[in-house]
Structures are given as structure tokens and as C-alpha cells.
C-alpha positions as CSV (number, residue, x, y, z in Angstrom):
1,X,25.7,269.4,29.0
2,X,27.1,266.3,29.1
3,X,29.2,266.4,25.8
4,X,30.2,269.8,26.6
5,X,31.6,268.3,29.7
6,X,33.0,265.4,28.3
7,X,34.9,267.3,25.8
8,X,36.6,270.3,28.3
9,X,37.9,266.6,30.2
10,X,39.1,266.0,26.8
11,X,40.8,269.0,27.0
12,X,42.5,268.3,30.3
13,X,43.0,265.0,29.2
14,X,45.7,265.8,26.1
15,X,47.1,269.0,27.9
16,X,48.1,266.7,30.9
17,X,49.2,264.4,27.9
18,X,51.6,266.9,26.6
19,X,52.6,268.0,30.4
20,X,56.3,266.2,30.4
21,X,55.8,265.3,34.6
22,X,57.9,262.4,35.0
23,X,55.2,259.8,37.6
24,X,57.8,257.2,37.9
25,X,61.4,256.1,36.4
26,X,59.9,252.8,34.9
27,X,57.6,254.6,32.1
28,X,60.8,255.6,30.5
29,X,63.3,252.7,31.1
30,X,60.9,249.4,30.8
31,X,59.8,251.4,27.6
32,X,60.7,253.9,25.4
33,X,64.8,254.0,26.4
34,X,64.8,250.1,25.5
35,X,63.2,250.8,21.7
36,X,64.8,254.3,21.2
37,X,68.4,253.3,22.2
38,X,67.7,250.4,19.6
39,X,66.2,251.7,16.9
40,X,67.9,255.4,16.5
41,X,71.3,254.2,18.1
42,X,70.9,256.9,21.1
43,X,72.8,256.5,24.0
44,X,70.7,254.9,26.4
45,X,70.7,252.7,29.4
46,X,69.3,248.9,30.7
47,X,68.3,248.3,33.6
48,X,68.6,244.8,35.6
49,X,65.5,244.1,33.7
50,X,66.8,243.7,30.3
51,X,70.8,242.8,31.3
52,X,70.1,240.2,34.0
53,X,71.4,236.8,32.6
54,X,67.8,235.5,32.7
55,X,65.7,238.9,31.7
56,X,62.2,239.5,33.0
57,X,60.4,242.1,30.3
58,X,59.7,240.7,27.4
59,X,60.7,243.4,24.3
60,X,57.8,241.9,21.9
61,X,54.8,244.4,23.3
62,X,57.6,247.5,23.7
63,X,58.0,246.6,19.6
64,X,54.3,246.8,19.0
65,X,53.4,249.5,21.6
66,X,56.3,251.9,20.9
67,X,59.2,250.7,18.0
68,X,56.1,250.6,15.4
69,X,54.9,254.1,15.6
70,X,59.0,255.5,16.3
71,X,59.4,253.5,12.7
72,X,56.4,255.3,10.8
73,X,57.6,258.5,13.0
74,X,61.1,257.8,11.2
75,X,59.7,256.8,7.7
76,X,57.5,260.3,7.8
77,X,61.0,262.1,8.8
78,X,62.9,261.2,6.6
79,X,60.4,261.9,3.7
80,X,60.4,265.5,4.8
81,X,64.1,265.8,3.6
82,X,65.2,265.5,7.3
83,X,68.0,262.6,8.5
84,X,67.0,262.1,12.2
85,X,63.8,262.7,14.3
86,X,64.7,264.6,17.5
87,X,64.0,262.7,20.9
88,X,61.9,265.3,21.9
89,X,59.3,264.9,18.9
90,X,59.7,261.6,19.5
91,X,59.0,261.6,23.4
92,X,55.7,263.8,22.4
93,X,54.7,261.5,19.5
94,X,54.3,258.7,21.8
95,X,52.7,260.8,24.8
96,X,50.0,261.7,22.3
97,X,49.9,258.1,21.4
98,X,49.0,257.3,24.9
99,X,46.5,259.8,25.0
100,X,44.8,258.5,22.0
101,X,44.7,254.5,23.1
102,X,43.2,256.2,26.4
103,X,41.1,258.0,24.7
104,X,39.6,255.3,22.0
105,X,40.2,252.0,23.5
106,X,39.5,252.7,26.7
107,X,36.2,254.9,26.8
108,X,35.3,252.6,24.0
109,X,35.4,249.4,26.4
110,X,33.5,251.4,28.8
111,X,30.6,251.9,26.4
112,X,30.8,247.9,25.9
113,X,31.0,247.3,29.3
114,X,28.0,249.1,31.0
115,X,24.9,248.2,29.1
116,X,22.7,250.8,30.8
117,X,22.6,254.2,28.6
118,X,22.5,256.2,31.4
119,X,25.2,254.5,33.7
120,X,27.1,254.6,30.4
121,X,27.0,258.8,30.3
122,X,28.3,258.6,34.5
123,X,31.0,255.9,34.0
124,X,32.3,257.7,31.1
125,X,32.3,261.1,32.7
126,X,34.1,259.6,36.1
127,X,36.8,257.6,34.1
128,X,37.6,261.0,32.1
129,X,37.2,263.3,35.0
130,X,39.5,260.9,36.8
131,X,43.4,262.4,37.9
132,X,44.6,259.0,37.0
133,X,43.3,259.2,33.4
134,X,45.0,262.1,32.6
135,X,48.3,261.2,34.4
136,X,48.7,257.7,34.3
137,X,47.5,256.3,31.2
138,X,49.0,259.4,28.9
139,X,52.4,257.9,30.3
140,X,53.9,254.9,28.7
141,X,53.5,252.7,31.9
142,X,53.3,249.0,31.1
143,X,50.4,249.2,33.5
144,X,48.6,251.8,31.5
145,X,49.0,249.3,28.3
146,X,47.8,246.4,30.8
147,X,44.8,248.6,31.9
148,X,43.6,248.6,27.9
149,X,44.6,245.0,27.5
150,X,42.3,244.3,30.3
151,X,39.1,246.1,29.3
152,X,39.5,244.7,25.7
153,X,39.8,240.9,27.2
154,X,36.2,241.7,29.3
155,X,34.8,243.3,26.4
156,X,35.6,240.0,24.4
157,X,34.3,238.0,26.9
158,X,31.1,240.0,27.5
159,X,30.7,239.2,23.9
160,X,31.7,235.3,23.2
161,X,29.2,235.1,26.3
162,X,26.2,237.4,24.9
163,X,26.9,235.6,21.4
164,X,24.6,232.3,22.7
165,X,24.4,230.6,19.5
166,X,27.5,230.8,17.5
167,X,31.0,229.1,18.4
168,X,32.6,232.8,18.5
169,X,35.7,231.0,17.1
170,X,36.6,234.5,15.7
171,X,36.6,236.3,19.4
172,X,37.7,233.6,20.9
173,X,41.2,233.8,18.9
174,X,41.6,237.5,19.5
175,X,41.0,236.6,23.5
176,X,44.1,234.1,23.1
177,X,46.3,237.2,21.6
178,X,45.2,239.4,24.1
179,X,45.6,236.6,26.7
180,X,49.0,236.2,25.8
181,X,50.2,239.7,24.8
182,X,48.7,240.5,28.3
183,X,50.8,238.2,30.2
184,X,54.0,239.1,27.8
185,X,53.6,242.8,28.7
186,X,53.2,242.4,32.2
187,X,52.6,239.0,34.7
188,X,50.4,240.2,36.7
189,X,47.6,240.4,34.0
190,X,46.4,237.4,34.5
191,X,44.7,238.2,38.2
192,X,42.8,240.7,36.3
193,X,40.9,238.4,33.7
194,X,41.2,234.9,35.7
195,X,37.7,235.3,37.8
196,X,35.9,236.3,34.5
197,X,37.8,234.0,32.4
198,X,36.0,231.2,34.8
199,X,31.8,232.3,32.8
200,X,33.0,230.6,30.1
201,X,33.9,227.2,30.8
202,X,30.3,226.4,29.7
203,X,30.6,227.8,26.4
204,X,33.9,225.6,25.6
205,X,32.3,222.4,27.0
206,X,29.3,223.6,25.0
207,X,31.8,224.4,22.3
208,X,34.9,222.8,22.0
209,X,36.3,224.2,18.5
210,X,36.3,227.7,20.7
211,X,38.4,226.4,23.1
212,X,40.9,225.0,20.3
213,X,40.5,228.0,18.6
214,X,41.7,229.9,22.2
215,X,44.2,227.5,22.6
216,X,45.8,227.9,18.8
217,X,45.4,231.6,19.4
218,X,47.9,232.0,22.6
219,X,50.1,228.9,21.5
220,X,50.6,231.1,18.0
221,X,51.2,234.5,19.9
222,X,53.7,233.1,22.5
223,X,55.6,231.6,19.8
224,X,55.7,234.9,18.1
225,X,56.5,236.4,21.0
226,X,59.4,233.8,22.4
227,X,60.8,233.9,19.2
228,X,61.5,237.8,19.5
229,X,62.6,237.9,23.0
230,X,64.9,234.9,22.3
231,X,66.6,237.0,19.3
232,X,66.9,240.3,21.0
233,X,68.3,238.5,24.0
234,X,70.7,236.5,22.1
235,X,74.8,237.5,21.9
236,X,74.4,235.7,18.4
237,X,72.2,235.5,15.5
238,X,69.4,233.2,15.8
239,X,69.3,229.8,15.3
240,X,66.6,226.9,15.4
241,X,68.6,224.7,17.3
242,X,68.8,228.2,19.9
243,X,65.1,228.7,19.8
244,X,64.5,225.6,20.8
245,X,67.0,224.5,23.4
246,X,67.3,227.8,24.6
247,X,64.8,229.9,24.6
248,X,64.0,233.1,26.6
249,X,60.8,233.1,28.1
250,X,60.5,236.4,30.0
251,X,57.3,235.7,31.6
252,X,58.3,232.3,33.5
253,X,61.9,234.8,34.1
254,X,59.8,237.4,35.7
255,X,57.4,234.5,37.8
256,X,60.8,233.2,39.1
257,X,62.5,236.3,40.3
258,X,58.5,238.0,42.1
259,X,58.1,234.7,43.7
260,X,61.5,234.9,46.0
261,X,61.2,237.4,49.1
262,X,64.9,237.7,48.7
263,X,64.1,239.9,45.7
264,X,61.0,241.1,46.5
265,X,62.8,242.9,49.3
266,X,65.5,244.6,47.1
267,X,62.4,247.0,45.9
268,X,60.3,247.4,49.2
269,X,57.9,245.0,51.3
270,X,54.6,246.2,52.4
271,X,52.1,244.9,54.4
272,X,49.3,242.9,52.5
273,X,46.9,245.8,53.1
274,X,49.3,248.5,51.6
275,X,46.6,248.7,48.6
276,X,43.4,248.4,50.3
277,X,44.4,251.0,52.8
278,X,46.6,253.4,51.1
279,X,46.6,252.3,47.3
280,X,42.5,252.6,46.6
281,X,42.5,255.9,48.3
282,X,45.2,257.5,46.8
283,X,43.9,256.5,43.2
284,X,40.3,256.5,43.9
285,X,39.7,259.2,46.3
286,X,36.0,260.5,47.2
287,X,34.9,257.8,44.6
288,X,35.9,254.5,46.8
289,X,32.7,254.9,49.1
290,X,30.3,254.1,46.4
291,X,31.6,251.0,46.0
292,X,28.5,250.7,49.1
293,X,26.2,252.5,47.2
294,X,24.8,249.4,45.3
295,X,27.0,248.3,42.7
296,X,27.0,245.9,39.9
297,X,28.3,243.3,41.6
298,X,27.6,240.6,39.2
299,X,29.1,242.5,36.3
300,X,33.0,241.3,34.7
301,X,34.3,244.8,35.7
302,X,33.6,244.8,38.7
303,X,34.6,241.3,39.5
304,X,37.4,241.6,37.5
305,X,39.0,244.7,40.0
306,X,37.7,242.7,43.5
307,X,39.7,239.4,42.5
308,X,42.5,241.7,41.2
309,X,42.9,243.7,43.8
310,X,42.5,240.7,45.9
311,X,45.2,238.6,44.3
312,X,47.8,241.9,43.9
313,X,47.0,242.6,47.9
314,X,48.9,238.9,48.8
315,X,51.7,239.9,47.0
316,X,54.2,241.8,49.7
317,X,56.0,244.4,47.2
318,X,52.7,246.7,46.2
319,X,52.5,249.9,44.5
320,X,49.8,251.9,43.4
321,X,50.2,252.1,39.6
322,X,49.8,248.0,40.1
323,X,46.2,248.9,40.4
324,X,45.6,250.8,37.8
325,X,43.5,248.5,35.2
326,X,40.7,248.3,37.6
327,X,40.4,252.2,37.8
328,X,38.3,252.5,35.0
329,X,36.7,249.0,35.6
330,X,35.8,250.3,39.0
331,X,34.2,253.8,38.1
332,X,32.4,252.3,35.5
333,X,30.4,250.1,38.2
334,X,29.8,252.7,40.4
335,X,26.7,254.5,40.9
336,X,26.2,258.0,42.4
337,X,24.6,258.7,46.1
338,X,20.9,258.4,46.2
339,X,20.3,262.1,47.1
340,X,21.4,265.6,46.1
341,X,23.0,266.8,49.0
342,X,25.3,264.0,49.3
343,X,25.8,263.8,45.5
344,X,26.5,267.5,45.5
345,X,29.0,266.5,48.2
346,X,30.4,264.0,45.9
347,X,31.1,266.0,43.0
348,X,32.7,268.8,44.8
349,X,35.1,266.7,46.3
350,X,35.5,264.6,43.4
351,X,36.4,267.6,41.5
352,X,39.0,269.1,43.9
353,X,40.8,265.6,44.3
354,X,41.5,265.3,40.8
355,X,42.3,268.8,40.3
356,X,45.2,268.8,42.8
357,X,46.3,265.4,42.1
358,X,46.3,266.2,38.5
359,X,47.7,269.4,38.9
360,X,50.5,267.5,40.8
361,X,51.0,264.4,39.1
362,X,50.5,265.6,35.6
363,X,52.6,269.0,35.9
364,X,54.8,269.4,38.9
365,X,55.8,265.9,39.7
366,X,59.4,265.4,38.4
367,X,58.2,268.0,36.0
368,X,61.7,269.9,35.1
369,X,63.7,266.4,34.1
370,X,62.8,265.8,30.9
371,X,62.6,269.4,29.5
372,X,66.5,269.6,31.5
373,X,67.5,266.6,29.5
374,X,65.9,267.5,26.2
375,X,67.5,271.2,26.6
376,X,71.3,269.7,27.2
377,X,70.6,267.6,23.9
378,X,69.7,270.4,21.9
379,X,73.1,272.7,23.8
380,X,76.2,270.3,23.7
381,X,78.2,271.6,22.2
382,X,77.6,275.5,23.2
383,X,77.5,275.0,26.8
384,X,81.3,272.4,26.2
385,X,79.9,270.2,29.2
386,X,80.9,266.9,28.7
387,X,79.4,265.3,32.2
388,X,76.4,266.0,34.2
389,X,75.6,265.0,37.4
390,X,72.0,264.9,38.9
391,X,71.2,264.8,42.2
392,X,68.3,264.3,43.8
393,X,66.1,263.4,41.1
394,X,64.5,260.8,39.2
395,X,67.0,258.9,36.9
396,X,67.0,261.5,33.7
397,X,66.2,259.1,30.3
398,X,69.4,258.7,28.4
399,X,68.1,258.5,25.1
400,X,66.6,262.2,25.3
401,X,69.9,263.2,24.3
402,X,69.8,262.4,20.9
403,X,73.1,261.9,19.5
404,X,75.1,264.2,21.8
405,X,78.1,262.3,23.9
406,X,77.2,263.5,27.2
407,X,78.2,261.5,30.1
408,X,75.1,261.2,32.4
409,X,75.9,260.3,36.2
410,X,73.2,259.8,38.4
411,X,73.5,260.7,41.8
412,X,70.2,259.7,43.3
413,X,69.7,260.6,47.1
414,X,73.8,260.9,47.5
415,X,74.6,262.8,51.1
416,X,75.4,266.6,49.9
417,X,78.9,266.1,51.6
418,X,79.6,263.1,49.2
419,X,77.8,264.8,46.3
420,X,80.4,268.1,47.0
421,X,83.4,265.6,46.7
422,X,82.2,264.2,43.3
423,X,81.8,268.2,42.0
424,X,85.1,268.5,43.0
425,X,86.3,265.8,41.5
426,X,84.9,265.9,38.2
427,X,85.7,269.8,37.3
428,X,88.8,270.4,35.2
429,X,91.6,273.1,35.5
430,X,91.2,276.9,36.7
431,X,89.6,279.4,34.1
432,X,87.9,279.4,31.8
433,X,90.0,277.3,29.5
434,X,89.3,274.5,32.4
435,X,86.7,271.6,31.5
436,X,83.0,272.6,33.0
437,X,81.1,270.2,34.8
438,X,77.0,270.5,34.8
439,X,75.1,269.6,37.9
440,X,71.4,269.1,38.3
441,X,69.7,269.4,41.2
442,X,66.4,270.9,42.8
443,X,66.2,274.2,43.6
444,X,64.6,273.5,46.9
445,X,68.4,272.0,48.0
446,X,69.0,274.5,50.4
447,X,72.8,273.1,50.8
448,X,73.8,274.6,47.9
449,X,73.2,277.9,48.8
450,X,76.1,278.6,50.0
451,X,78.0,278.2,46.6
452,X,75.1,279.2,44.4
453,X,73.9,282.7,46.1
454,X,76.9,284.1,46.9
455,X,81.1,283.3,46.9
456,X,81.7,279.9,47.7
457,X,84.6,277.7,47.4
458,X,85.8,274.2,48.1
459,X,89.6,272.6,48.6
460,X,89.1,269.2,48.6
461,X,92.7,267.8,47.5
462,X,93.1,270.2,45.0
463,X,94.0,274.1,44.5
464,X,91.2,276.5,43.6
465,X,87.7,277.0,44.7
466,X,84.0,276.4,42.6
467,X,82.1,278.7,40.6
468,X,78.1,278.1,40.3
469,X,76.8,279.8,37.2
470,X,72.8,278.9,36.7
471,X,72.5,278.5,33.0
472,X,69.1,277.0,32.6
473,X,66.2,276.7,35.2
474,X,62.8,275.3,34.9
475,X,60.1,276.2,37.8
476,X,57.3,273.3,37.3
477,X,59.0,270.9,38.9
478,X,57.8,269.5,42.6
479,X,60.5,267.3,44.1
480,X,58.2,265.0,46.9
481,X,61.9,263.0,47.9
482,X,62.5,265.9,49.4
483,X,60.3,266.2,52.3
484,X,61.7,266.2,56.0
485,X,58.5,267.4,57.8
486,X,60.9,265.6,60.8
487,X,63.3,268.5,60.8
488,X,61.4,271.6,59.2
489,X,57.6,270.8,60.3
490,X,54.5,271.2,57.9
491,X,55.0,274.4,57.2
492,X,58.6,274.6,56.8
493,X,59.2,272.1,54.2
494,X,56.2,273.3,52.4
495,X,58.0,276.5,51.9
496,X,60.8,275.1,50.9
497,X,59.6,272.6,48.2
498,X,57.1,274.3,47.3
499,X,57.9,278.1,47.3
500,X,61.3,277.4,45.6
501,X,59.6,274.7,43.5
502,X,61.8,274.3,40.2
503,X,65.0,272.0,38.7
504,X,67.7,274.3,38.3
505,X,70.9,273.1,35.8
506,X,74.2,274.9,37.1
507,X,77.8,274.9,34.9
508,X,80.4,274.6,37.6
509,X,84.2,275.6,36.8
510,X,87.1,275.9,38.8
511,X,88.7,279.3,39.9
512,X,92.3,279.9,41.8
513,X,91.8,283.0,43.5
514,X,94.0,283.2,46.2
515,X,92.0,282.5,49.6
516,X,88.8,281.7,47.6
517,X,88.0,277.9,49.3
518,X,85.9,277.6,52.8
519,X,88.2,276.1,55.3
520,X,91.8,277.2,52.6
């Protein structure tokens, strides 16, 4: 029974991998768009991040985590006869990726972490059957690479501290690379492994060629990894003199920039109990109550996700995905309720939380952007569109469209009014001899009904009116930056986001019918 289970999670696990929802913009532009753009040469776009004059993400784990696999995907392209991997197989390449770190590292920590057998078989099963597990971790988050980076730093400490007798100079080495590739990939890792980090200051008094060994280990790593930042960074070719007297250090970039409010407040302040109220629930669900239910209170997971959370909860810009290392650290600490009924209970509601949240996060969220983008690649040149302009939706990824010079405007949240004048602006001459312009937008945008269901028209400073023709549409696709319950109540604006679900990609050319414009 409980293979059979664990392998139908499985199941869900790789499907939700291969699902292209889109959770948030920064699994594609603190990752993948960086490395592609470099690699392949496809157009592609930095954010602040990367073009700041001090930058805050360090490119060494985005080489190891994602250029080394798009260079074997490459090498293995090429050798089929074929000049150029398509974005798409290489957008699905690294999804499966994900899926199979999540799968192999992470359950794998899990059966290190929990030495009971029996616990082993429950924390395994709730980390699998978890929404967050198929959603989360299958994208390329940094947070989902932190969450593995995590779990293998208390695994190697569960072990340097079970290993009583020997100098674990060996483990201790590989806890200084993960230390340090941890805190390189994102700065918040330390809160995670800094409580547990603390059981073994006995073994390096006890032991003090470990703690040179640790030491060697991260000095080593963050020279590796200063070094790489410093050249991909640099507007000229490395030098020593460069590396030393000017070095980029991302992490100490990134410290700087959290630690001012000023900034902080450019991406959203939150109260300090933002994750304990509305973070833990919304990734946890039905499973945050048995936290009461006697847990393993002395174990590194669990300490490791109370002092994380704990650290992450004084920090006033907070996020949900923030939390996500201490997911599985937290469900594999757990234990279930004491009797049937309420265990029943339990599983029912465990079941149905993670079924809609999956079903909404790992399908419908975002869901038509990439598959919009990857489709405009592959049609250039047919569809003789040589802008697009999105609106109201998540900032598409560049590099999905491979070598093709399409101009991509993003229009964000723009007021339709505004977003009307930039149609207007941006469509050529009358006919169809005139240049098209494409335009992406939900289909829930009930504003552009009246150019997209019937006539419609527009003078804005120039002769003619506007012709919508839908050319591509894509219904698995949940826009939730749409909602005004304010205006339309409950039940209107679940009709309209959700009954006219879908991303819809319109070719829009000018016509000069006499009389044809609204207001002319």
C-alpha cells in the first residue's frame, strides 16, 4: 500500500513537473534567463539583480545548477546532427531536472533525517503528497535549490555528530561547500543551518583538524565562487590585480541592499507575523496543527525550521516561498493524531488542500505564458509580428524565444485606457500590407470586449480604426492579479476569472473604413 502510494505521488509529482504554471517571475529571471541568454546568445533580459553597479546574485550556483546540464543538453544536440537546442526542450530539460533533485536528494535526506522506520514511511508520504512538492521544488526557484542545500547540511551534520570517534575531516569539508554554496545561492541560508550548526562546537574543540578542515573547505569554495562572479561581472577580462582589489562579492552585495528599509520597501513591507499567520498556513495547510501533536522537538529538522522561521519572521519584506526549506523538514517531524477519527479527518483534508492548491499552482497559475511565448518563437516569421505587448501578466521569459527578433514589451498592470494608447501607437499602416502588432492579455479582461467580440475601433491621433483577430489561445491559465471582489463580489469575479479562464494572443492591424473608430 504504501509504495503503491508513494509511487501514484510520483506520478503527480513529474506531471506537475512538466505542467509549464509559471509560480513567480523570479524562477525564470534569477535563473534560467541569466544562463540561457549567456550560453545560447538568446535574447534575454537582467533584472536590477544582475545590472545594479554592485550585483546581489551571485552566477556561480546558476552555472552549477543550470549552465552545466544546458552544456551536456547542447553537447547531446549537436551530436544528433542538430545546430541549436530549442528553448522549449531546454525549459523542459531543466523542469525534469528539478523534479529529479526533488525526487533523489530530497526524499533521500528525509530517510537520513528521521531514524524511526515507521516515521520514515509517514514523513516521506506527507513531503510527496505535499502541493508544495510538486509545485515549488519542480520550479527552478533559488529557494527550491536552498531547500536541498539545507537538508543535505543537517544530514552532514546528523552524521559528523553520530560519527563519535573519528575526526569526520571528510564530511566536515563537504559541510564547508555546502555552507558556502548555500550562502552564494541565496543569504538567507544561513538562518536555516545556524541553530544546528551550534551541536557541534564540541566536536571541533574535541577535534580541531575538523574545524580546519571546515574552515579550508568554505575559504576554498568562496574563492571559487568570488572568482566567477568577479569575471562575469567584469566589463574586462580578468586580472589578478582585479580579483583582488576588486572583487565582487554578491553575498556581502545582497546583505547590504536587505538590510536598508529604503529597499526593503521598493518590494513590499509586512508585518513580522506575515509568515506565522498567513505564510505556514498557506504552505502547510491542515498539517500546521500537528506541530502540537508531540513532535521531535529535539531533532536538527525541526529546530532547524523553528529558528528559521524565527529569524525570516524579523525580517519586514516576507514571502511565502522564503519558507520553503523547512517544508519538508517540518513534515518530516510531524506525527499523525492519536485517534482514527481525527486522523481520518486529517487525511481528507490534507488530501483536498493539496489537490486544489496543486491543481492551481502547478496547472492554472500563470499557466498560458510560457506555452504563449514558446508558440511566438516557433511562428515569427508566419505571423510577421515584430512586437508584442503583454498585459496583465507575469513578465513573459525572453529567452523562450530562441533566436527570433521579437520585441517583447511588458505592460504589467498598465490602466486599459493607457494600454489602448500604446495598441494604437504601435500598429503600422491600414491593410494588410500595414505592420501587425501582437497583444497578450487574459481572456478574463472584459475591456477588450468591445474590440475583440464585435466591431471596434479607435482614433487616437491617427486615421483608421483596430482589428482584433485571435490567432492563438490557451485555456489553463488562472490570472489571480485579476480579482476585484470590491467591484464584482465573490461570485462575480469568480465567473469572470474563472469561467473565461485562459491567455489569449490577438494580431491587431489597422483598418480605414470610413466611420469605423468609437467617438470618429
Amino acid at each position: 500500500m504504501w509504495t503503491r502510494t508513494y509511487l501514484l505521488l510520483l506520478a503527480f509529482r513529474l506531471y506537475s513537473s512538466l505542467s509549464p504554471s509559471y509560480i513567480h517571475p523570479d524562477e525564470n529571471f534569477q535563473g534560467p534567463e541569466v544562463v540561457a541568454g549567456k550560453l545560447f546568445s538568446f535574447p534575454h533580459h537582467l533584472t536590477w539583480e544582475f545590472t545594479s553597479e554592485y550585483p546581489v546574485r551571485s552566477i556561480s550556483p546558476l552555472w552549477i545548477v543550470y549552465g552545466i546540464p544546458m552544456t551536456v543538453l547542447q553537447w547531446v544536440w549537436t551530436e544528433t546532427g542538430k545546430e541549436q537546442v530549442a528553448p522549449e526542450v531546454i525549459y523542459y530539460t531543466l523542469r525534469v531536472l528539478m523534479f529529479l533533485l526533488s525526487f533523489v536528494l530530497e526524499d533521500w535526506a528525509i530517510h537520513e533525517l528521521v531514524p524511526s522506520p515507521r516515521q520514515r514511511k509517514l514523513a516521506v508520504v506527507l513531503v510527496a503528497s505535499s502541493y508544495v512538492t510538486w509545485t515549488y521544488q519542480s520550479h527552478t526557484f533559488s529557494n527550491s535549490v536552498e531547500t536541498l542545500v539545507v537538508a543535505w547540511s543537517l544530514v552532514v551534520i546528523q552524521r559528523i555528530l553520530d560519527n563519535k570517534y573519528r575526526s569526520s575531516m571528510v564530511s566536515t569539508a563537504i559541510l564547508g561547500a555546502l555552507l558556502t554554496f548555500g550562502f552564494f545561492n541565496r543569504i538567507t541560508f544561513p538562518v536555516f543551518v545556524f541553530v544546528p550548526l551550534l551541536y557541534l562546537v564540541p566536536h571541533f574543540l574535541n577535534r580541531p583538524f575538523s574545524l580546519v578542515a571546515l574552515t579550508s573547505s568554505i575559504i576554498a569554495v568562496s574563492l571559487l565562487a568570488i572568482t566567477i562572479d568577479t569575471a562575469f561581472y567584469s566589463s574586462t577580462r580578468l586580472s589578478l590585480s582585479h580579483l583582488i582589489y576588486k572583487p565582487t562579492i554578491t553575498p556581502l552585495n545582497s546583505l547590504y541592499y536587505n538590510t536598508s528599509a529604503a529597499n526593503l520597501s521598493l518590494h513590499g513591507l509586512h508585518p513580522r507575523y506575515q509568515h506565522l499567520l498567513a505564510s505556514l498556513p498557506l504552505l502547510l495547510g491542515p498539517s500546521l496543527p500537528l506541530l502540537f501533536n508531540s513532535p521531535r522537538f529535539n531533532s536538527l529538522a525541526l529546530l532547524s525550521a523553528i529558528s528559521g522561521t524565527a529569524f525570516l519572521s524579523i525580517i519586514p519584506h516576507q514571502e511565502p516561498r522564503f519558507l520553503l526549506p523547512i517544508i519538508p523538514l517540518v513534515l518530516s517531524s510531524v506525527q499523525l493524531p492519536r485517534t482514527k477519527t481525527l486522523t481520518r479527518t486529517f487525511l481528507v483534508t490534507w488530501i483536498i488542500f493539496n489537490a486544489l492548491l496543486g491543481t492551481l499552482m502547478g496547472i492554472y497559475h500563470q499557466g498560458g505564458v510560457i506555452p504563449a511565448q514558446i508558440w511566438l518563437g516557433q511562428r515569427n516569421e508566419s505571423l510577421g509580428i515584430s512586437e508584442v505587448l503583454w498585459w496583465r501578466t507575469y513578465s513573459p521569459p525572453v529567452w523562450l524565444l530562441g533566436g527570433n527578433n521579437i520585441t517583447t514589451t511588458d505592460l504589467m498592470g498598465m490602466p486599459f485606457e493607457d494600454m489602448m494608447k500604446r495598441v494604437d501607437a504601435g500598429v503600422g499602416g491600414c491593410g494588410e500590407q500595414g505592420q501587425a502588432l501582437g497583444l497578450v492579455a487574459p481572456a478574463s479582461s472584459t475591456e477588450l470586449d468591445t474590440w475583440t467580440l464585435g466591431k471596434g475601433g479607435l482614433r487616437a491621433g491617427r486615421e483608421g480604426s483596430l482589428r482584433f483577430e485571435e490567432i492563438w489561445k490557451y485555456r489553463r491559465h488562472l490570472n489571480l492579479d485579476d480579482l476585484d471582489i470590491g467591484q464584482e463580489g465573490i461570485g462575480g469575479t469568480l465567473q469572470r476569472v474563472v469561467g473565461r479562464r485562459g491567455l489569449v494572443v490577438w494580431s491587431v492591424r489597422r483598418t480605414c473604413d470610413d466611420g469605423a473608430g468609437v467617438g470618429a
